[in-house]
N, C-alpha and C positions, 0 to 999 in steps of 0.2 A: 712383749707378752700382753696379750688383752686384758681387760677387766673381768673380773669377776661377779655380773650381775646376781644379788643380793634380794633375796626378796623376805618378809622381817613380817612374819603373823602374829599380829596384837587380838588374842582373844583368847578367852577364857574356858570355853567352849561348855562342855557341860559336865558340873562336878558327878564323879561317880560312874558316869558313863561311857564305858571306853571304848565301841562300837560307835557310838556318836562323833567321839573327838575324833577318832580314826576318820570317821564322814566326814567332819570339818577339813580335818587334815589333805584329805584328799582333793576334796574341792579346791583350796585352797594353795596346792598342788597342782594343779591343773591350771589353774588361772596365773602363776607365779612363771609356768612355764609356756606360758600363750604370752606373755610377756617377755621372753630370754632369759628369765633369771637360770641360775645353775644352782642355784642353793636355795634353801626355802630352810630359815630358821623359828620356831616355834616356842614358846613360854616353858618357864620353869614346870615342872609336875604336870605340863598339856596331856601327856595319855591317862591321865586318869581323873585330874582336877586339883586342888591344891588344898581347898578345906572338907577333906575327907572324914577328919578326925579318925576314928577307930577304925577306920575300913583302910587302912595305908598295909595291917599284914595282908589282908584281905585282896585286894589291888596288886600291891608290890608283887614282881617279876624278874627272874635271872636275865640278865644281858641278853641272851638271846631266846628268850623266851617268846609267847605268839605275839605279843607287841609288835615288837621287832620285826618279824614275818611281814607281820601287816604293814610296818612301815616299808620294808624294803621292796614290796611288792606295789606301792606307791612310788616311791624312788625311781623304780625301774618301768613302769607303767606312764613314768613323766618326764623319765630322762632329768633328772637331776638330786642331787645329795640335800639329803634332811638332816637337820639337827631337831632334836625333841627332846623334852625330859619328863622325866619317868622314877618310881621308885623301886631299886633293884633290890630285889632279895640274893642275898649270898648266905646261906646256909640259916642261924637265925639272926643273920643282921641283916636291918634295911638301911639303905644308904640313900639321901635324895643326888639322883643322877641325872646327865645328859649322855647322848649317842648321837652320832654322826654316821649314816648313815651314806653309803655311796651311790651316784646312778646307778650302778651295775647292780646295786642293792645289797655288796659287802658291808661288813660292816668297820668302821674304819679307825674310832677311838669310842670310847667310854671313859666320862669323867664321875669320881665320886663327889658331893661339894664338900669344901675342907672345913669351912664357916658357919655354922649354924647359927638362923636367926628364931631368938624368940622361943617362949616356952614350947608351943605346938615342935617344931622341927625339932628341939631338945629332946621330948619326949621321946619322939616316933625314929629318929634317923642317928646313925651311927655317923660320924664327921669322917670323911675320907682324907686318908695319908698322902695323896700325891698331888704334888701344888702346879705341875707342867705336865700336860697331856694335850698331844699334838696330832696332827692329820695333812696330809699334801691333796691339795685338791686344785689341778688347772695349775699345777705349779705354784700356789699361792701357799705357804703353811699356816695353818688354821688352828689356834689355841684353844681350849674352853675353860670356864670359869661359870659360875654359877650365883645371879643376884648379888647377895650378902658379900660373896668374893672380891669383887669385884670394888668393893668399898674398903679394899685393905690395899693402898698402893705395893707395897712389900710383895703380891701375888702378881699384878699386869707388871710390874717391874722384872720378875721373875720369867714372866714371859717374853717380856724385851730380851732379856740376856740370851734367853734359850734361841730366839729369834724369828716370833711368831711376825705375822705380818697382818692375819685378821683375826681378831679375838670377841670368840660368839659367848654370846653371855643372856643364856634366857633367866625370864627373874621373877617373881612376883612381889612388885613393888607396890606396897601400898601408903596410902593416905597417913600421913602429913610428910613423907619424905620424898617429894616429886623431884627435889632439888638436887637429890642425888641423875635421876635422867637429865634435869633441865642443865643443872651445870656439874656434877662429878665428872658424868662418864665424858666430856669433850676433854675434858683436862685430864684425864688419864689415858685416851689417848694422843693428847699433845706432849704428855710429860714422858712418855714409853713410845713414841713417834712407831705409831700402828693406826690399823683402823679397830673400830670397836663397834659390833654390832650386839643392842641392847634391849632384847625383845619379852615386852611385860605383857601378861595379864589386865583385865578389865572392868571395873564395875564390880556392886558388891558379889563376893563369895563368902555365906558364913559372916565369920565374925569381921571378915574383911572385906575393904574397897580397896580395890588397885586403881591404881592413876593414868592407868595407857600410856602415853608419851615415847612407846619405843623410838628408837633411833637407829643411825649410821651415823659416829663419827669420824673423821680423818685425823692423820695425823698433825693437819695443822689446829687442830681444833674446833673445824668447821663443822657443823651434823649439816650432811650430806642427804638426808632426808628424815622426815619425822611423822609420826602417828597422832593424832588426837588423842579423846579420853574414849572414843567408843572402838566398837569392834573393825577392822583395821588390816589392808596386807598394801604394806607402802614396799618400794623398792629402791637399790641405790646401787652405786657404780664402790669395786674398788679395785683401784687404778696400781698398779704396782711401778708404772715408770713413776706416776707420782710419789709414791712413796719413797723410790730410792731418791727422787730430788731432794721429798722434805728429810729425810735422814742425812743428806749430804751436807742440808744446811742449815742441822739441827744440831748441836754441839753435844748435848743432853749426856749421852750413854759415852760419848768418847770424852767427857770432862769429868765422870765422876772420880772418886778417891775411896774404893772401897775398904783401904784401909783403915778409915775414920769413923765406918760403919757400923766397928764389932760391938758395939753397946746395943745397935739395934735390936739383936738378937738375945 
């Protein structure tokens, strides 16, 4: 089975402006796929910007609402599947989401995030019920998790079981926790033997600075390619014969005792 080229958009783009990020998006779409990539994965809350404050009902959009449209008509205008996130309105609850979008420009999974960080997301977003939400793409199966998630091993663990293989994870990480990109996300994918694509935000927004640093980790723990602090579309390989190697000579998920676990819970 080939690889599945990875292309990992480190930018912010422009808060409040969702015609703009769309332009960003697209661009950055096009050049992702002048490249090979097949996936073009995009930051937490990218279609609308992330320090919105009061404008998040304002903004927020049902799952397939014109967002959506506009992305899939990019997906398909470039031959390849986007992930983005975005905030979904369901009725009066908004939920901070991602969507995985297909080349064909189906659409293919929507995740709610289960984890909320921080008073802003407390405010504004309802915490989504479902900890495994998955996608087949290239034969590869494709996880999502969102930031803040992604720092709770019990959720990439969850997706080890399930039997994800790459786990997209846009985030808006900011300033003083770099440490989570520079060293969590390799070790959460070493410790759940996956790859883990970890694609942040940049530069001040608001009351916030995000730290750039997206990534591609493997499952040996290696980042497979990495982003600076500025605006940014790195790309990386993931390899699925490698991965069955390092799972074959990874004891990790065939040695645990889940019986010993039940206090976790």
């Amino acid at each position: 089975m080939p690889s599945l080229r990875t292309a990992l958009l480190q930018s912010s783009g422009r808060p409040g402006a969702v015609a703009e990020n769309l332009k960003a998006l697209d661009e950055a779409a096009a050049r992702a796929a002048d490249a090979g990539a097949r996936l073009l994965v995009a930051p937490e809350l990218f279609l609308t910007g992330y320090a919105i404050g009061d404008a998040v009902p304002e903004l927020a959009e049902p799952a397939d609402g014109p967002g959506s449209a506009a992305i899939a008509e990019i997906a398909v205008r470039h031959g390849l599947a986007v992930l983005y996130g975005y905030p979904e309105r369901d009725g009066e609850r908004i939920f901070n989401a991602s969507q995985l979008i297909g080349a064909d420009g189906v659409r293919l999974a929507n995740y709610r995030k289960t984890h909320l960080f921080g008073c802003f997301e407390q405010e504004w977003f309802t915490p989504g019920e479902q900890t495994v939400v998955q996608a087949e793409l290239d034969g590869i199966r494709i996880g999502l998790l969102i930031c803040y998630d992604v720092e709770f091993p019990e959720n990439v663990r969850a997706h080890a079981l399930a039997g994800t293989d790459l786990l997209l994870v846009p985030t808006a990480q900011m300033h003083p926790f770099q440490f989570v990109a520079e060293s969590v996300v390799p070790v959460r994918a070493f410790e759940s033997q996956m790859y883990v694509a970890y694609v942040n935000r940049t530069g001040p927004e608001g009351e916030f600075e995000f730290v750039g640093l997206s990534c591609l980790a493997g499952p040996d723990g290696v980042v497979r390619t990495r982003a600076g602090r500025g605006e940014e579309l790195v790309i990386g390989e993931v390899d699925p014969e490698f991965l069955a190697a390092s799972r074959a000579a990874n004891p990790y998920l065939a040695d645990r005792r889940p019986g010993l676990y039940g206090s976790l819970a």
